[in-house]
C-alpha positions in Angstrom: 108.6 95.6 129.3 107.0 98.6 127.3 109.9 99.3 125.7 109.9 95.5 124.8 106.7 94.8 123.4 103.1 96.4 122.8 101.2 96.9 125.9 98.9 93.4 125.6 95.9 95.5 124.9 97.3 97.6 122.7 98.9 95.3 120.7 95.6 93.4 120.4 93.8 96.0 119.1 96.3 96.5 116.2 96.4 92.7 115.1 92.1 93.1 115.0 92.4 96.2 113.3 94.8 94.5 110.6 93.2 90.9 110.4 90.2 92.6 109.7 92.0 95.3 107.0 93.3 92.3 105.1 90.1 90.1 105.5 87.6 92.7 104.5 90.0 93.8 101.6 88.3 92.7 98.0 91.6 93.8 96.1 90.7 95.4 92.5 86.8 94.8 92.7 86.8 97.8 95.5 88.4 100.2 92.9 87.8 98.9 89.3 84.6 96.8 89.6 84.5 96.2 85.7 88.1 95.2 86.4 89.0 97.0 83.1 92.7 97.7 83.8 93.9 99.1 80.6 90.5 101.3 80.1 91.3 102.8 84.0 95.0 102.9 82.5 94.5 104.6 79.3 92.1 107.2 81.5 94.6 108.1 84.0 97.6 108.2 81.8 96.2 110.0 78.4 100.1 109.9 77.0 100.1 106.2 77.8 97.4 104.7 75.5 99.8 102.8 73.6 101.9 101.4 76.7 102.3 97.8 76.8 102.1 97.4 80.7 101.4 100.0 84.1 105.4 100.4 84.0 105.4 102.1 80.7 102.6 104.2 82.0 103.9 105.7 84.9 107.5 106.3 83.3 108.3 109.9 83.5 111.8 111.5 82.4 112.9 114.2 84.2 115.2 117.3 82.7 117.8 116.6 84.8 119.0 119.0 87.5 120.9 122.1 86.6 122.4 122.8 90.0 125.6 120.6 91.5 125.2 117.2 92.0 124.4 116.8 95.8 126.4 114.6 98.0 123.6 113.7 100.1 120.1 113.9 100.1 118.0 113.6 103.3 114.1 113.1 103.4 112.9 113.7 106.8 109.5 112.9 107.5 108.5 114.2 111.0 106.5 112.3 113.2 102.9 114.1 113.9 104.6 117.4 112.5 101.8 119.0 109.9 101.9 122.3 109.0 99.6 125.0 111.0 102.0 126.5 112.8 103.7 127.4 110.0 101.2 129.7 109.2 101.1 133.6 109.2 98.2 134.2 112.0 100.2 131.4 114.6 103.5 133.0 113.7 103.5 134.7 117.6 103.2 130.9 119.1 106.8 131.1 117.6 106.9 127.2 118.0 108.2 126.8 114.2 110.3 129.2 113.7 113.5 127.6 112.5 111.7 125.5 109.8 109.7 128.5 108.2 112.8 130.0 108.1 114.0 126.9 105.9 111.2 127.3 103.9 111.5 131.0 103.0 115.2 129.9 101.8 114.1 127.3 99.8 110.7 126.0 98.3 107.9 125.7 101.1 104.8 123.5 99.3 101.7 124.6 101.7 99.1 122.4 99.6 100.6 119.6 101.1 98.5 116.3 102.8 100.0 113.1 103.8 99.1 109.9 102.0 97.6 108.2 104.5 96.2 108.8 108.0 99.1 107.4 110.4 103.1 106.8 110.4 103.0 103.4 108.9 100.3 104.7 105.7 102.6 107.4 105.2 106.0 106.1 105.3 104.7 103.5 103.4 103.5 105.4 100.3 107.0 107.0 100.6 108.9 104.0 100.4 106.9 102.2 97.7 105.6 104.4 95.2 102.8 103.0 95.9 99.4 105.2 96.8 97.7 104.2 100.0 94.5 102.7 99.4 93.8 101.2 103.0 95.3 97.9 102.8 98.8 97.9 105.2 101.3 97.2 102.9 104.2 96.1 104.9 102.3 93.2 105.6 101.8 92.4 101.9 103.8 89.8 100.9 103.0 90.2 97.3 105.4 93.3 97.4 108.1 91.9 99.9 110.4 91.3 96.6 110.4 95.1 95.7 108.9 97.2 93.0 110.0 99.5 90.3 108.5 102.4 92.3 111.1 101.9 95.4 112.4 105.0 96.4 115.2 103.4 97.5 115.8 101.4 93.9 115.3 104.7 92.1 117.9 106.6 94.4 120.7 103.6 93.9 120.6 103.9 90.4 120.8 107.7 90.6 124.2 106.6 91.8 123.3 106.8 95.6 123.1 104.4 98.8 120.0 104.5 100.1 119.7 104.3 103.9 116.9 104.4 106.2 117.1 106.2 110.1 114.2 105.7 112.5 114.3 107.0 115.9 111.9 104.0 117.2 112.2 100.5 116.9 112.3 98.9 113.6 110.2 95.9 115.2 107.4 98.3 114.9 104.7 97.3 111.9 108.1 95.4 110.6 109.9 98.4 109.7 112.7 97.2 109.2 112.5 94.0 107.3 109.6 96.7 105.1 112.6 98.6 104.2 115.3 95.8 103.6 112.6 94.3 101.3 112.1 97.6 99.3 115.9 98.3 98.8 117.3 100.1 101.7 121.2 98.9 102.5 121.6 100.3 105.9 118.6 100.0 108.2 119.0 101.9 111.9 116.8 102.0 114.7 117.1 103.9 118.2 118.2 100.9 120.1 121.6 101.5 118.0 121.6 105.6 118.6 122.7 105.4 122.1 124.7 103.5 124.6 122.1 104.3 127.1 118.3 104.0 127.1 117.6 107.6 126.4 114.1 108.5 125.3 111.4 106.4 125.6 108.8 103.5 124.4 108.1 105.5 121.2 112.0 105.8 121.0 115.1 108.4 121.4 115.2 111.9 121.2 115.5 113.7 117.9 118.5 115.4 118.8 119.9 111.9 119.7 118.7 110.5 116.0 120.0 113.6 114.4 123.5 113.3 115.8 123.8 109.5 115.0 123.0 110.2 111.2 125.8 112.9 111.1 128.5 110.4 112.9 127.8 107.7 110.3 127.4 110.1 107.1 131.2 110.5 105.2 132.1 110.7 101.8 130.5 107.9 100.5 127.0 109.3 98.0 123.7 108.8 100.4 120.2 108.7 99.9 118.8 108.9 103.3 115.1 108.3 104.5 114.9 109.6 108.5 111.7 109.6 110.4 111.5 111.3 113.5 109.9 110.2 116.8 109.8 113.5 119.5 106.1 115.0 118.5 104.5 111.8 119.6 103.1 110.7 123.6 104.3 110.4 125.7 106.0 113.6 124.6 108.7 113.1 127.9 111.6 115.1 126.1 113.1 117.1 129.0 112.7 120.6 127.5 113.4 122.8 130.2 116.9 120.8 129.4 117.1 122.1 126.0 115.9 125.9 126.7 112.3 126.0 126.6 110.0 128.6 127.9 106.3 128.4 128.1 105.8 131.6 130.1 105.3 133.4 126.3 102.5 130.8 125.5 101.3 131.4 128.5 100.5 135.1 128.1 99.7 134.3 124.2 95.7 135.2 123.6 96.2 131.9 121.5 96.5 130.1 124.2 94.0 131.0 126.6 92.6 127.9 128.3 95.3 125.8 127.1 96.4 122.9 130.3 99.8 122.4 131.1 99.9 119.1 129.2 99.1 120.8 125.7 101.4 123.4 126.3 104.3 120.9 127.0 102.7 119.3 123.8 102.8 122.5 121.8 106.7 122.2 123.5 107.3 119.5 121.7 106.7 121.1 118.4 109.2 123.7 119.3 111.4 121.0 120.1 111.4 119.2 116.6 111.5 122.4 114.7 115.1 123.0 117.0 116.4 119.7 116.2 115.8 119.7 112.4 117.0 123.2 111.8 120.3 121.9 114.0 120.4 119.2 111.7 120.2 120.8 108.4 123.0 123.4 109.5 125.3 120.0 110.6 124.7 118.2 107.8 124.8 121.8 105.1 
């Protein structure tokens, strides 16, 4: 039934949380409480002063790239994943090694915070444009017709599909319908990933997300949003399976004191830096 619904309690504890999100909300007041848009406007956006609406404000033109058009673009936001492992002094834990890697290749940001203090703040900032400023806005219906900031709108008219992979189950916080109401065209969650239940009540295995975007990517130009699910309780991936070894974290000074459960946590990690990197050298 978990993998069904909420847990009752759970789920009830949510629907307070968010009845009393929206009901407490006082919209602009809490930001602007002279409501002087256009002064908050012209201060924000100096080069805007003579813009006729926010639109005209925010527009920015960039150069254009100067490297070959890409076939497909994937943003992959990783559940729980931040960034301390990545750096220098926890380099022995050896639990991100294939990303850092990436990183060294490419361009690795490490002033880097996420909008918002869960998934759904997050993922919601990235599909909207739209800052978080504590009010859930997948359950706004003022926005459920879109906005110019849609990273999905902006993506189609750069010529692309947009597309949106989640591991979990696009019931959760209305995920899906969220993302068919801010442009995506194709919407997956894990319950189509797998002809089995694999996984669990969070949702599949990385490795099985992964593979399902690379068996329904062909020639077709995609813009594809993927959010992971592995790093998250009840973190049940069977790593022995896929080659872990804790004995080095055990003998690690770093890890002194450390129970089993963290360690299989800290596993985990390992295990979503394995399936990305795997992923980026499919899909490359």
């Amino acid at each position: 039934l978990n993998k069904i619904v909420f847990n009752p309690f759970s789920a009830l504890r949510y629907v307070v949380s968010e009845h009393l999100t929206l009901q407490g909300a006082a919209g602009l007041k809490t930001f602007l409480p002279d409501g002087d848009v256009k002064a908050a406007a012209a201060a924000l956006f100096p080069a805007g002063v003579e813009a006729r609406n926010l639109d005209e404000c925010l527009l920015r033109a960039a150069p254009g790239a100067k490297t070959p058009r890409p076939s497909h673009i994937f943003l992959v936001v990783m559940e729980s994943y931040d960034s301390w492992a990545m750096e220098p002094q926890f380099a022995s834990l050896g639990l991100t090694k294939r990303l850092t890697a990436l990183g060294e290749q490419g361009i690795h940001v490490r002033a880097f915070l996420p909008s918002g203090s869960g998934t759904e703040e997050t993922l919601g900032a990235i599909i909207t444009g739209l800052p978080e400023s504590g009010v859930m806005v997948n359950y706004q219906a003022s926005v459920r017709r879109g906005l110019p900031t849609d990273i999905a709108g902006i993506f189609r008219r750069l010529g692309y599909k947009p597309r949106f992979f989640y591991g979990g189950y696009l019931r959760w916080q209305r995920l899906g319908d969220f993302c068919r109401e801010h442009g995506f065209e194709e919407i997956y969650g894990g319950d189509k990933m797998s002809a089995r239940l694999t996984g669990n009540e969070w949702g599949v295995d990385d490795k099985v997300l992964f593979q399902f975007i690379l068996d329904h990517t062909a020639d077709e130009p995609t813009f594809n949003l993927v959010m992971t699910t592995s790093y998250h309780p009840p973190f049940s991936v069977n790593l022995e399976a896929e080659g872990w070894d804790a004995a080095p974290l055990k003998t690690n000074a770093l890890c002194g004191g450390l129970s089993e459960h963290t360690l299989r946590i800290l596993g985990h990690l390992w295990y979503s830096d394995k399936c990305v990197a795997n992923f980026v050298a499919e899909a490359a």
